[in-house]
mmJSON file of the N, C-alpha and C atoms, coordinates in Angstrom:
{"data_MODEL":{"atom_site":{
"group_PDB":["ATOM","ATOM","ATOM","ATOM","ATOM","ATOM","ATOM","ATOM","ATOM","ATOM","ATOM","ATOM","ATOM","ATOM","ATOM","ATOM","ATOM","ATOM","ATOM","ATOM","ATOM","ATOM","ATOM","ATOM","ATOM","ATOM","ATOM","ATOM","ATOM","ATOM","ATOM","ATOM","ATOM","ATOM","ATOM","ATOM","ATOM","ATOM","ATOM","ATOM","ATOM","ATOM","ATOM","ATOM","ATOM","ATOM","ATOM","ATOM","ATOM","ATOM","ATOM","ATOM","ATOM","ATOM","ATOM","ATOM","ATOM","ATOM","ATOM","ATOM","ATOM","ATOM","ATOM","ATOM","ATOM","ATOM","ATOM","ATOM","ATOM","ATOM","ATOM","ATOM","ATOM","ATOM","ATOM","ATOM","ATOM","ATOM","ATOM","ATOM","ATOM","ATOM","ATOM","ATOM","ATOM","ATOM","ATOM","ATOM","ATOM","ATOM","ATOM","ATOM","ATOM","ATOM","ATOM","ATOM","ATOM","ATOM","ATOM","ATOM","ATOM","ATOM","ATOM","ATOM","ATOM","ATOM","ATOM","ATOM","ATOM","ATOM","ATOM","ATOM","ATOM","ATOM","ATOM","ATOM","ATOM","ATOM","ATOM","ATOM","ATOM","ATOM","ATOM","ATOM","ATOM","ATOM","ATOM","ATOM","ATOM","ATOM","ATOM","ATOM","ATOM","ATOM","ATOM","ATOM","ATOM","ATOM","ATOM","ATOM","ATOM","ATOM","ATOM","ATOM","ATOM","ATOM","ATOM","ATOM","ATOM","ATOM","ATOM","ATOM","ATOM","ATOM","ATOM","ATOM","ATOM","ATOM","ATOM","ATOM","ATOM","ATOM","ATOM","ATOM","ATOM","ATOM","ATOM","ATOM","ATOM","ATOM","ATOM","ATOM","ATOM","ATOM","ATOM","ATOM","ATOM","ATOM","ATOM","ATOM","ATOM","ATOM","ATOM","ATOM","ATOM","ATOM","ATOM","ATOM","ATOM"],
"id":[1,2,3,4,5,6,7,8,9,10,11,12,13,14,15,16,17,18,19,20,21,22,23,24,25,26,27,28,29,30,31,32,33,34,35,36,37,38,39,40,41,42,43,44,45,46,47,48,49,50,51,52,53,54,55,56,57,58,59,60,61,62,63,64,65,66,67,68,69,70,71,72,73,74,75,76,77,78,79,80,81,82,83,84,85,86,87,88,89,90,91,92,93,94,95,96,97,98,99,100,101,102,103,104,105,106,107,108,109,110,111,112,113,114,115,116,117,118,119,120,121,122,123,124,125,126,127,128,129,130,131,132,133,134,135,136,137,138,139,140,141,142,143,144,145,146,147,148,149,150,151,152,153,154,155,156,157,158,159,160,161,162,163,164,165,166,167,168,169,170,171,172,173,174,175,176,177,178,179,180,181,182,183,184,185,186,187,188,189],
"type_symbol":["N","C","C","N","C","C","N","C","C","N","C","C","N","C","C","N","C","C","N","C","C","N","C","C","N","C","C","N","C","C","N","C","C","N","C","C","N","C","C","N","C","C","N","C","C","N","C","C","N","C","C","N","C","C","N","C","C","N","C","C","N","C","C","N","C","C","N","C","C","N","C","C","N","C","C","N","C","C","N","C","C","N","C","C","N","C","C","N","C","C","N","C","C","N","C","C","N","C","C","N","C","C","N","C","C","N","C","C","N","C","C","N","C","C","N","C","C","N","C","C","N","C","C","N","C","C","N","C","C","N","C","C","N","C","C","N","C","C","N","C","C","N","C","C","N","C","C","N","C","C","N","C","C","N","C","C","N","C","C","N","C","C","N","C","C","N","C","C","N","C","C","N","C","C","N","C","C","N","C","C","N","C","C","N","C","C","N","C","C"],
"label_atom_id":["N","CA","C","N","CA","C","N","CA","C","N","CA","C","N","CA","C","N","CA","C","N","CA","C","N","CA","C","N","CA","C","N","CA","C","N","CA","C","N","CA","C","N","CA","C","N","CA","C","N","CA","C","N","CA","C","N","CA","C","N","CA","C","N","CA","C","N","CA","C","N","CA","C","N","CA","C","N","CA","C","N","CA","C","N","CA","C","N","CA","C","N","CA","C","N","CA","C","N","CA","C","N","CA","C","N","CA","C","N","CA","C","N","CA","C","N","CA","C","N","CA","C","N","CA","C","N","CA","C","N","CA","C","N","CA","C","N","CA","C","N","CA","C","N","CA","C","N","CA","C","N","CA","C","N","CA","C","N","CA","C","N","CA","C","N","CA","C","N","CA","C","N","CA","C","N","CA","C","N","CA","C","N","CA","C","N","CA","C","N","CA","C","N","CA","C","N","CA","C","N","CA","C","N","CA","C","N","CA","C","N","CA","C","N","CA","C","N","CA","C"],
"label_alt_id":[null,null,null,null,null,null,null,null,null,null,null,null,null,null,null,null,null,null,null,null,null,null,null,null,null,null,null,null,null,null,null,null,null,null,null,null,null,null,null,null,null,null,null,null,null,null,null,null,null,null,null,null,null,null,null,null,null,null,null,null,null,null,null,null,null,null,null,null,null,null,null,null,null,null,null,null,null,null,null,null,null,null,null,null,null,null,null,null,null,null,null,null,null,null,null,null,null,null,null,null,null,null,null,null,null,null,null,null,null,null,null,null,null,null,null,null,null,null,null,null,null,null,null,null,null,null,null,null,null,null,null,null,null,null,null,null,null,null,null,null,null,null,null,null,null,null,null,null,null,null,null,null,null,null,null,null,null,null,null,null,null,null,null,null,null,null,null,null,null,null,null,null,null,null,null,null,null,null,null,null,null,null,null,null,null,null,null,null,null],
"label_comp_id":["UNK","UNK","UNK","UNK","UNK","UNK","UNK","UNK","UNK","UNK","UNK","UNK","UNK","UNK","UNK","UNK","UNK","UNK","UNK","UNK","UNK","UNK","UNK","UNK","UNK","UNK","UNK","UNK","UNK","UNK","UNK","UNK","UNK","UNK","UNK","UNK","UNK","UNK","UNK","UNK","UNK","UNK","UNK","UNK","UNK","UNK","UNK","UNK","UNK","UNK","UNK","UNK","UNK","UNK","UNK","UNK","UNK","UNK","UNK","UNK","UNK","UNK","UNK","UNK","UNK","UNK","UNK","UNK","UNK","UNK","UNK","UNK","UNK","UNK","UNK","UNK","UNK","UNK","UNK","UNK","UNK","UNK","UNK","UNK","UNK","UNK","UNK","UNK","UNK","UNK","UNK","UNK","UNK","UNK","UNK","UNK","UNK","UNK","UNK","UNK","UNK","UNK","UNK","UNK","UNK","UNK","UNK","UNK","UNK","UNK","UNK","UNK","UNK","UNK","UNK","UNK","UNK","UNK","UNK","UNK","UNK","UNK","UNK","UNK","UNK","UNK","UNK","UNK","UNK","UNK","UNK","UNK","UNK","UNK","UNK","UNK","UNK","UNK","UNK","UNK","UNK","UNK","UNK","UNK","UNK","UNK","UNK","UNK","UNK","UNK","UNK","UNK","UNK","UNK","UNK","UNK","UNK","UNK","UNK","UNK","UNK","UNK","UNK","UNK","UNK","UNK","UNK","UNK","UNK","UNK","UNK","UNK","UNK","UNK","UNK","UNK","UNK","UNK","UNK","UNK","UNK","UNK","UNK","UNK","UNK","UNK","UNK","UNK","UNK"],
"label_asym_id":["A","A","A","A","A","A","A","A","A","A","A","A","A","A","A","A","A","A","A","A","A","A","A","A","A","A","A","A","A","A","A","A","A","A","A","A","A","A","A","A","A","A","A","A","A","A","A","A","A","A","A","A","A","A","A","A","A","A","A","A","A","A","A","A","A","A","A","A","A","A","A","A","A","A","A","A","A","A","A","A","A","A","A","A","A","A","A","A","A","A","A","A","A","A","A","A","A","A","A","A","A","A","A","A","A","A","A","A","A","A","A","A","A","A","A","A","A","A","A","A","A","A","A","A","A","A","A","A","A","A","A","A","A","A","A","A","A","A","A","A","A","A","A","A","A","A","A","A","A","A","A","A","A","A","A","A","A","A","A","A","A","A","A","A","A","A","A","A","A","A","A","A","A","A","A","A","A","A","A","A","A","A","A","A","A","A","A","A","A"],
"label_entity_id":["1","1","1","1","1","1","1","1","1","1","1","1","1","1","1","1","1","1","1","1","1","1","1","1","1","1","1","1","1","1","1","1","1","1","1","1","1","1","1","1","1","1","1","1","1","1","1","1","1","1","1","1","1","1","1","1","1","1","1","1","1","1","1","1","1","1","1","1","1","1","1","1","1","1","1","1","1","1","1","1","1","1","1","1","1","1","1","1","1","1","1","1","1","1","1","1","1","1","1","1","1","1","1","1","1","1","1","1","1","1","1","1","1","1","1","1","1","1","1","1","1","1","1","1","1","1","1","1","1","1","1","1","1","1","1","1","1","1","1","1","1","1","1","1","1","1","1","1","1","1","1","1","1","1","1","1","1","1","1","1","1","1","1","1","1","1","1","1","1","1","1","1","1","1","1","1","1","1","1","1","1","1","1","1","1","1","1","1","1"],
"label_seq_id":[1,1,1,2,2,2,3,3,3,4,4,4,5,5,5,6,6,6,7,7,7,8,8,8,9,9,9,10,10,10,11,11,11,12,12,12,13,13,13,14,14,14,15,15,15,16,16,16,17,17,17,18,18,18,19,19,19,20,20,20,21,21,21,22,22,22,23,23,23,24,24,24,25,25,25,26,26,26,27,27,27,28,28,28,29,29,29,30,30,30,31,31,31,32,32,32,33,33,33,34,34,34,35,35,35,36,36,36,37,37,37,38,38,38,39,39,39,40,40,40,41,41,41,42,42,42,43,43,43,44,44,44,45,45,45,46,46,46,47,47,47,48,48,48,49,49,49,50,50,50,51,51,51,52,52,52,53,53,53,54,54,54,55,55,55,56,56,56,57,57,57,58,58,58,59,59,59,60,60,60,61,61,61,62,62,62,63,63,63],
"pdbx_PDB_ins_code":[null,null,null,null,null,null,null,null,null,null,null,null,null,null,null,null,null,null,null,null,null,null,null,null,null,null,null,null,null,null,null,null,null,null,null,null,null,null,null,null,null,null,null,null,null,null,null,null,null,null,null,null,null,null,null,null,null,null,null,null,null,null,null,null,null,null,null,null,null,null,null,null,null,null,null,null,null,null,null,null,null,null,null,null,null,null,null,null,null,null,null,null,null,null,null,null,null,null,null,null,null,null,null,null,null,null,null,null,null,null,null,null,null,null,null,null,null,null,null,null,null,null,null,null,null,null,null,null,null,null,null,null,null,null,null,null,null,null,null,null,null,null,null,null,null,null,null,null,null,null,null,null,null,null,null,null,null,null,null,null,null,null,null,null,null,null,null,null,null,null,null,null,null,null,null,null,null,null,null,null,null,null,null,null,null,null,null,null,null],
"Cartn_x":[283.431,284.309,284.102,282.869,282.583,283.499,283.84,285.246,286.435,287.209,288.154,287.765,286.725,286.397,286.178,285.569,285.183,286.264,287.534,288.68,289.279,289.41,290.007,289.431,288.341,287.358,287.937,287.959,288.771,289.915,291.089,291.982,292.131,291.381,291.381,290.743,289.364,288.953,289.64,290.447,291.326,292.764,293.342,294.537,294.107,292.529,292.06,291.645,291.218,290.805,292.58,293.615,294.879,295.241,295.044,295.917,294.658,293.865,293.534,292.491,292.241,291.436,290.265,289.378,288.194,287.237,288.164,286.932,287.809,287.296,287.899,286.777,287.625,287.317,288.054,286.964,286.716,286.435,286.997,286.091,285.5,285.771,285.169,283.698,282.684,281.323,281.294,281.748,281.6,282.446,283.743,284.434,284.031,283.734,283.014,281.884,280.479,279.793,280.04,281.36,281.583,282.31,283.372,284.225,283.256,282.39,281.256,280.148,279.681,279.043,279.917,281.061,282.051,282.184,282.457,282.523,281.51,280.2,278.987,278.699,278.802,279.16,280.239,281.429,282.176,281.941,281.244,280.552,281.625,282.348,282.865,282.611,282.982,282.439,282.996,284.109,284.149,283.963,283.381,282.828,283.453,283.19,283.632,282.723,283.381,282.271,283.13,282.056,282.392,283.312,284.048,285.419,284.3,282.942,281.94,281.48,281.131,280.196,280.868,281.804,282.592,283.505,283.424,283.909,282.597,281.408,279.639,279.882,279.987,279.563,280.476,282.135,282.943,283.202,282.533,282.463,281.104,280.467,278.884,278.027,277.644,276.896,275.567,274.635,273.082,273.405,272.856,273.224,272.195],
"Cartn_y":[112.374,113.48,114.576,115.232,116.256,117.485,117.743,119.001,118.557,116.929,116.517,116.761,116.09,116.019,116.716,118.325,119.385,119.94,119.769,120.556,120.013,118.527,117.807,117.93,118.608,118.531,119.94,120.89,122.278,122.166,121.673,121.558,120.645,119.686,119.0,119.826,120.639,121.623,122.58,123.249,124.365,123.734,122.403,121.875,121.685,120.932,120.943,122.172,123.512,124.618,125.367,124.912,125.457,125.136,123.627,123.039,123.338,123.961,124.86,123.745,122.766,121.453,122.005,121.349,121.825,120.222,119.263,118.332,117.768,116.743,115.886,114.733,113.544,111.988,111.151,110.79,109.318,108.678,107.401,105.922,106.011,107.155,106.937,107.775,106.949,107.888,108.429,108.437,109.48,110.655,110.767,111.155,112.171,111.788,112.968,113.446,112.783,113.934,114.833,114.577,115.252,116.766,116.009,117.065,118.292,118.048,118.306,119.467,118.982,119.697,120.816,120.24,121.932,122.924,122.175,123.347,123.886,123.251,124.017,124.944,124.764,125.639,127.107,126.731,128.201,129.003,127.942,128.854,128.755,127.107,127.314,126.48,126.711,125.721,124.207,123.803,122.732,121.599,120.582,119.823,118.291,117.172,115.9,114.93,113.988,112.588,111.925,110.546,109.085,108.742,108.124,107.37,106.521,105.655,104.857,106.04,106.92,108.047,108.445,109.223,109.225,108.284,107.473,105.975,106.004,106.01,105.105,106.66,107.801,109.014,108.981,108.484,108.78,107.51,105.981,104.745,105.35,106.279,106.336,105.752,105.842,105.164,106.373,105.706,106.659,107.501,108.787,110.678,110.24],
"Cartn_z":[49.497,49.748,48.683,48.606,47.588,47.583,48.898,48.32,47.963,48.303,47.251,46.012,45.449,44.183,43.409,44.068,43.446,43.201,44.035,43.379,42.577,42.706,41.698,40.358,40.256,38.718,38.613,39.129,38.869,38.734,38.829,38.285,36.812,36.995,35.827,34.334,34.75,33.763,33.471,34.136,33.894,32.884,33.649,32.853,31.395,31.178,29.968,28.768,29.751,29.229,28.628,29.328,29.118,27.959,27.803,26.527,24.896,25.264,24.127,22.651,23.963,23.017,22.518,21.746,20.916,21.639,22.133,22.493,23.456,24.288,25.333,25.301,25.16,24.79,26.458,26.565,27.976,28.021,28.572,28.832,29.894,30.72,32.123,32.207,32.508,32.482,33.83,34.71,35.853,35.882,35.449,34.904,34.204,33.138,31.97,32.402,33.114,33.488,34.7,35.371,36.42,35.809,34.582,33.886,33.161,32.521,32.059,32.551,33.85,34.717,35.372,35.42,36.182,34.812,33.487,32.17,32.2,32.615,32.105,33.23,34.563,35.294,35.316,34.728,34.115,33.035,32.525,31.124,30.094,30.088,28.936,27.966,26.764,25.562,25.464,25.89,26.053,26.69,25.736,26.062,26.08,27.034,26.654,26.478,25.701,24.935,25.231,25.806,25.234,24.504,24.473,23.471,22.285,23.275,22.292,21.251,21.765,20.955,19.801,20.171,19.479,18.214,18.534,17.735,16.581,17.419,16.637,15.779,16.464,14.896,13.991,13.983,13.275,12.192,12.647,11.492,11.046,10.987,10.497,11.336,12.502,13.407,13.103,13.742,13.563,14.329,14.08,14.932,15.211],
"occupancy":[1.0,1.0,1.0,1.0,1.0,1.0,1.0,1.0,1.0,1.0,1.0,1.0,1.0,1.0,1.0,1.0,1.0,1.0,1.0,1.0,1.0,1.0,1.0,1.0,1.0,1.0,1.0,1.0,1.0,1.0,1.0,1.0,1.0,1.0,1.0,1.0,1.0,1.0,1.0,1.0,1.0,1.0,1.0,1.0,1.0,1.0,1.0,1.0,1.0,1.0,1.0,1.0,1.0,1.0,1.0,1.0,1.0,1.0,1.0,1.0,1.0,1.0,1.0,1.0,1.0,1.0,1.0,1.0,1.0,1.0,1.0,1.0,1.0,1.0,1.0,1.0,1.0,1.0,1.0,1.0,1.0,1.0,1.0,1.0,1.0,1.0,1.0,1.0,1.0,1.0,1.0,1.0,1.0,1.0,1.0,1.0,1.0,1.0,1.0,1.0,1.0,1.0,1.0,1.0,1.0,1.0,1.0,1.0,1.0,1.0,1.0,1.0,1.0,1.0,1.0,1.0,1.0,1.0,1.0,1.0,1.0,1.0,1.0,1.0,1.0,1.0,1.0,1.0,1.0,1.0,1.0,1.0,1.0,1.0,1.0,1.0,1.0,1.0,1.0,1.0,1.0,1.0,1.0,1.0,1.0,1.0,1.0,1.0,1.0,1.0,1.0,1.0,1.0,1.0,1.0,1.0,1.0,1.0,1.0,1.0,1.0,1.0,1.0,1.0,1.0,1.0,1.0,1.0,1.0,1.0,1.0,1.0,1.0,1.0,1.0,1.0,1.0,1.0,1.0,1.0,1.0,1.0,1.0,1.0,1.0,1.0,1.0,1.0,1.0],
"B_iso_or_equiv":[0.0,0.0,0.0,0.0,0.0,0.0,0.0,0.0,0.0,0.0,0.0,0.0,0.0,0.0,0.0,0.0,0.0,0.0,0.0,0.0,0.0,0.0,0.0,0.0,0.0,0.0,0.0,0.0,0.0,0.0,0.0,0.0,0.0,0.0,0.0,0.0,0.0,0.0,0.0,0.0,0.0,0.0,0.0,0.0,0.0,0.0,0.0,0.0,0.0,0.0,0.0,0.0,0.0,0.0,0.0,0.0,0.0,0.0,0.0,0.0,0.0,0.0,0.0,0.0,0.0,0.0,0.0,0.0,0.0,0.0,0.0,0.0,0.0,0.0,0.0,0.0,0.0,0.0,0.0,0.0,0.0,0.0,0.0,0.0,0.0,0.0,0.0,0.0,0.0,0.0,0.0,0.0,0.0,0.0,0.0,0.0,0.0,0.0,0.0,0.0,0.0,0.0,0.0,0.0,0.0,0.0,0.0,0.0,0.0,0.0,0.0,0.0,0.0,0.0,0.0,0.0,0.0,0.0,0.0,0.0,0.0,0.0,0.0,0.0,0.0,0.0,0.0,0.0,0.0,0.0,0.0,0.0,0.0,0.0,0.0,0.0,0.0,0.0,0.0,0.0,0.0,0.0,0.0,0.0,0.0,0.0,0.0,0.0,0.0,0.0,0.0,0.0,0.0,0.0,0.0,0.0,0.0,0.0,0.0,0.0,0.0,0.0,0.0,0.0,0.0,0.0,0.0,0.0,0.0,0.0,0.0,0.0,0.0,0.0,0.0,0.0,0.0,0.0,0.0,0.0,0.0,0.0,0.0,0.0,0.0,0.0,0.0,0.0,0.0],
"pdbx_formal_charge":[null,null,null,null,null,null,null,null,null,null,null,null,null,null,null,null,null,null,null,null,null,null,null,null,null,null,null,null,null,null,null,null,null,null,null,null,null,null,null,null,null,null,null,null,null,null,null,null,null,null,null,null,null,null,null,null,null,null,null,null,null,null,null,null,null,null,null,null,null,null,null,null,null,null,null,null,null,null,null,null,null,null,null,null,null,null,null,null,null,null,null,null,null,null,null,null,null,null,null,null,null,null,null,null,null,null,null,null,null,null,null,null,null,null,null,null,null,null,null,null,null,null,null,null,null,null,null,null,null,null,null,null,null,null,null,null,null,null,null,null,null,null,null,null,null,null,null,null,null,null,null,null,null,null,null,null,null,null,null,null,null,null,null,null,null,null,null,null,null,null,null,null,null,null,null,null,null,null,null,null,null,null,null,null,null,null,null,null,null],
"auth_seq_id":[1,1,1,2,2,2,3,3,3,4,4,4,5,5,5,6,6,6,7,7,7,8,8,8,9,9,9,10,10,10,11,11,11,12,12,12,13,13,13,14,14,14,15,15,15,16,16,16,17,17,17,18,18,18,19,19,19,20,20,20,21,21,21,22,22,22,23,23,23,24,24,24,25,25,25,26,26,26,27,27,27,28,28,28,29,29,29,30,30,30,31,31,31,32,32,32,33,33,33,34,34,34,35,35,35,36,36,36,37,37,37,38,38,38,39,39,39,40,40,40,41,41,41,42,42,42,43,43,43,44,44,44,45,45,45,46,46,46,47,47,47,48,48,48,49,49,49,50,50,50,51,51,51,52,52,52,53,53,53,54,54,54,55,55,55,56,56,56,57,57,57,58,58,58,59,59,59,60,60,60,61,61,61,62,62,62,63,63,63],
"auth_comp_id":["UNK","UNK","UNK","UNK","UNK","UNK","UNK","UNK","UNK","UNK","UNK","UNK","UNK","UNK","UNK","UNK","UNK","UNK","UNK","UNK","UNK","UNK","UNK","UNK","UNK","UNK","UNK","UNK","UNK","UNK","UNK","UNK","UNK","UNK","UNK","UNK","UNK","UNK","UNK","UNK","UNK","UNK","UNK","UNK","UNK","UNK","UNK","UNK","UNK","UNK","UNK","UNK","UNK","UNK","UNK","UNK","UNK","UNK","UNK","UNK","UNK","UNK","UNK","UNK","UNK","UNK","UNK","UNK","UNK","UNK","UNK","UNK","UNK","UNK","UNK","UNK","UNK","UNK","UNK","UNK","UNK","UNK","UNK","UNK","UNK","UNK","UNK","UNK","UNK","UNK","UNK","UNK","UNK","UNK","UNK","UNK","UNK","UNK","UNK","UNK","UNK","UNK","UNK","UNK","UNK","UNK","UNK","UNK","UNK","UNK","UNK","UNK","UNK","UNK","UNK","UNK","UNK","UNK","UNK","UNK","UNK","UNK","UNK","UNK","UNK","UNK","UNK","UNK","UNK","UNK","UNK","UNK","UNK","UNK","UNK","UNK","UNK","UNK","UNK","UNK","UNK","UNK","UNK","UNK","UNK","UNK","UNK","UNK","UNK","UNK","UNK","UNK","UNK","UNK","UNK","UNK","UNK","UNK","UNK","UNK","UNK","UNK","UNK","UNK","UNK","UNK","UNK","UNK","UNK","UNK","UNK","UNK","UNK","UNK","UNK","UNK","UNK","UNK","UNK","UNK","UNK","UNK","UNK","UNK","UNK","UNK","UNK","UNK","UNK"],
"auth_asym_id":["A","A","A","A","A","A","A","A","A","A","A","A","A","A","A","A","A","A","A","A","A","A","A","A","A","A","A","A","A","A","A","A","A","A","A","A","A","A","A","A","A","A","A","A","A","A","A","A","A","A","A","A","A","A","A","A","A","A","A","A","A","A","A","A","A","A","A","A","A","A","A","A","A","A","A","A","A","A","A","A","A","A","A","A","A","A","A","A","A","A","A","A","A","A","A","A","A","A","A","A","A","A","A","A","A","A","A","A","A","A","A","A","A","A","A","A","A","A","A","A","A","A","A","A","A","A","A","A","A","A","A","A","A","A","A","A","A","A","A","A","A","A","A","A","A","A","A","A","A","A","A","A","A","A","A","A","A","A","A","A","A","A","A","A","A","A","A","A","A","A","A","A","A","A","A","A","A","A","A","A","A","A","A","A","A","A","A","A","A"],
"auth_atom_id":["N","CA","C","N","CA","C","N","CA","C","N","CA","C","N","CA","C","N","CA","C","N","CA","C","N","CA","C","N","CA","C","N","CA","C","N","CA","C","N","CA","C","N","CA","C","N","CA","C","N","CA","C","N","CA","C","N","CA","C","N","CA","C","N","CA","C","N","CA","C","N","CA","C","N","CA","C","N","CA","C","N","CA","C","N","CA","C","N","CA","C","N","CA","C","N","CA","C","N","CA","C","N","CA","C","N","CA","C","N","CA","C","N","CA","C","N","CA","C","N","CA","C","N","CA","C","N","CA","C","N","CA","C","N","CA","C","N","CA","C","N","CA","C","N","CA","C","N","CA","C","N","CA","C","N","CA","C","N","CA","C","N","CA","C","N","CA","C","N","CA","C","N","CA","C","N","CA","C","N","CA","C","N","CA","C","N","CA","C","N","CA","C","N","CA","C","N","CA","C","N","CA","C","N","CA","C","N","CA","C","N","CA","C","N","CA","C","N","CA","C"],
"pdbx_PDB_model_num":[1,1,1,1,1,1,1,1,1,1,1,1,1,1,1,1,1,1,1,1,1,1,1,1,1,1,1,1,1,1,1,1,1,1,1,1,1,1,1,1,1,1,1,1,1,1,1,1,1,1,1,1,1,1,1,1,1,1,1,1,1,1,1,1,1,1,1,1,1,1,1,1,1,1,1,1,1,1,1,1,1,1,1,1,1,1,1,1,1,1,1,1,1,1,1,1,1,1,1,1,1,1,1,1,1,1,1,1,1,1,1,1,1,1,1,1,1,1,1,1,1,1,1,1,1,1,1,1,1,1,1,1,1,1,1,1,1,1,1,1,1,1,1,1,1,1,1,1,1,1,1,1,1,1,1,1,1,1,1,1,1,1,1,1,1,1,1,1,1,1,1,1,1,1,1,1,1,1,1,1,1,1,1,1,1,1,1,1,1]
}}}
């Protein structure tokens, strides 16, 4: 159902672009590259990571 989903990722990017975050953290990997691909599509700077990724760079994990 790609036009459920496509709107559901537009509302979800916009609710996220509202609350004025600098990052957005997920366990869900479809999720985030779906959230992801619509930001990079509006042309905006925010971006979301992995909850793992995030976790491995912040104990010192290898960049």
């Amino acid at each position: 159902m790609p036009d459920i989903s496509g709107a559901m990722v537009i509302d979800k990017t916009r609710a996220l672009i509202e609350t004025g975050a600098h990052q957005v953290l997920t366990a869900d990997c479809g999720c985030l590259m779906n959230i992801n691909g619509s930001l990079e599509k509006q042309q905006k700077a925010l971006r979301g990571q992995h909850l793992a990724s995030f976790l491995w760079q912040r104990t010192g994990g290898e960049q």
